[in-house]
C-alpha positions as CSV (number, residue, x, y, z in Angstrom):
1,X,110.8,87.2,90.9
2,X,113.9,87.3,93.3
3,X,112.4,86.7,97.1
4,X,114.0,90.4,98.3
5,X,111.3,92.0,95.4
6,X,108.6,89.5,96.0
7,X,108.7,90.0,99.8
8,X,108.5,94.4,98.9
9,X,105.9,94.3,96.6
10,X,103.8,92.0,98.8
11,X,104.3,94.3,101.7
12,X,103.5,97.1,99.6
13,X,100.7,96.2,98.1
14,X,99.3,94.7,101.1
15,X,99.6,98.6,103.0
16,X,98.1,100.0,99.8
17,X,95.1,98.2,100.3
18,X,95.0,99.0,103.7
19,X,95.0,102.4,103.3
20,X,92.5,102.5,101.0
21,X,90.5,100.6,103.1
22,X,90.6,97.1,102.5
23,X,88.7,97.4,99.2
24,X,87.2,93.9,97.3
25,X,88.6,92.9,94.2
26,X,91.4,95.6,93.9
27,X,94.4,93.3,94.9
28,X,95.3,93.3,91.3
29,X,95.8,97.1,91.1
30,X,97.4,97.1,94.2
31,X,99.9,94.8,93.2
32,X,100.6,96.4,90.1
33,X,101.3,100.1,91.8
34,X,103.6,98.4,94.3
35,X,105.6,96.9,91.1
36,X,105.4,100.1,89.7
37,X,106.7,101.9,92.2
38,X,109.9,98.7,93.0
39,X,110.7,99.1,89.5
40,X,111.1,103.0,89.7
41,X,113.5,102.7,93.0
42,X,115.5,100.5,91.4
43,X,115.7,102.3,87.7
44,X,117.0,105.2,90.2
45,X,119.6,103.1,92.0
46,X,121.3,102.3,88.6
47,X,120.8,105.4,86.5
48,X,124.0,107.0,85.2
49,X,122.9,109.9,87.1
50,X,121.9,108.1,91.0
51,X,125.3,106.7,90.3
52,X,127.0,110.4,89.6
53,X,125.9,110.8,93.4
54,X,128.1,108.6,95.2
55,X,131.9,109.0,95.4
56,X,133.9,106.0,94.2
57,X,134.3,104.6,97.9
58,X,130.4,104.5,98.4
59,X,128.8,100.8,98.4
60,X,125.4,100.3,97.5
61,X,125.4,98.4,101.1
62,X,126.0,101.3,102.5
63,X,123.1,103.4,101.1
64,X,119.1,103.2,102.6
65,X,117.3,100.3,100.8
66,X,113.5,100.7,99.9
């Protein structure tokens, strides 16, 4: 796992617990939501139709990151 997912995911997952209130034993299915939801950001930033948004000048730099 690349360090820029790792350190998202972990992050996530760590507020998602939080906010539901610091449950025991539910790490696991808050890790697995926070992957969820880094794997649909990034399916959208390299879909045909994300990329359909931006002109031909636009960089990915350039654009909010999750």
């Amino acid at each position: 796992m690349d360090n820029e997912r790792e350190h998202w995911i972990n992050s996530k997952a760590y507020a998602l617990w939080e906010e539901a209130g610091r449950p025991e034993g539910q790490h696991r299915n808050h890790w697995t939501q926070a992957d969820e939801e880094w794997e649909k950001i990034n399916q959208a930033r390299i879909s045909p139709a994300a990329a359909n948004v931006f002109d031909e000048g636009d960089k990915w730099e350039d654009c909010p990151q999750p």
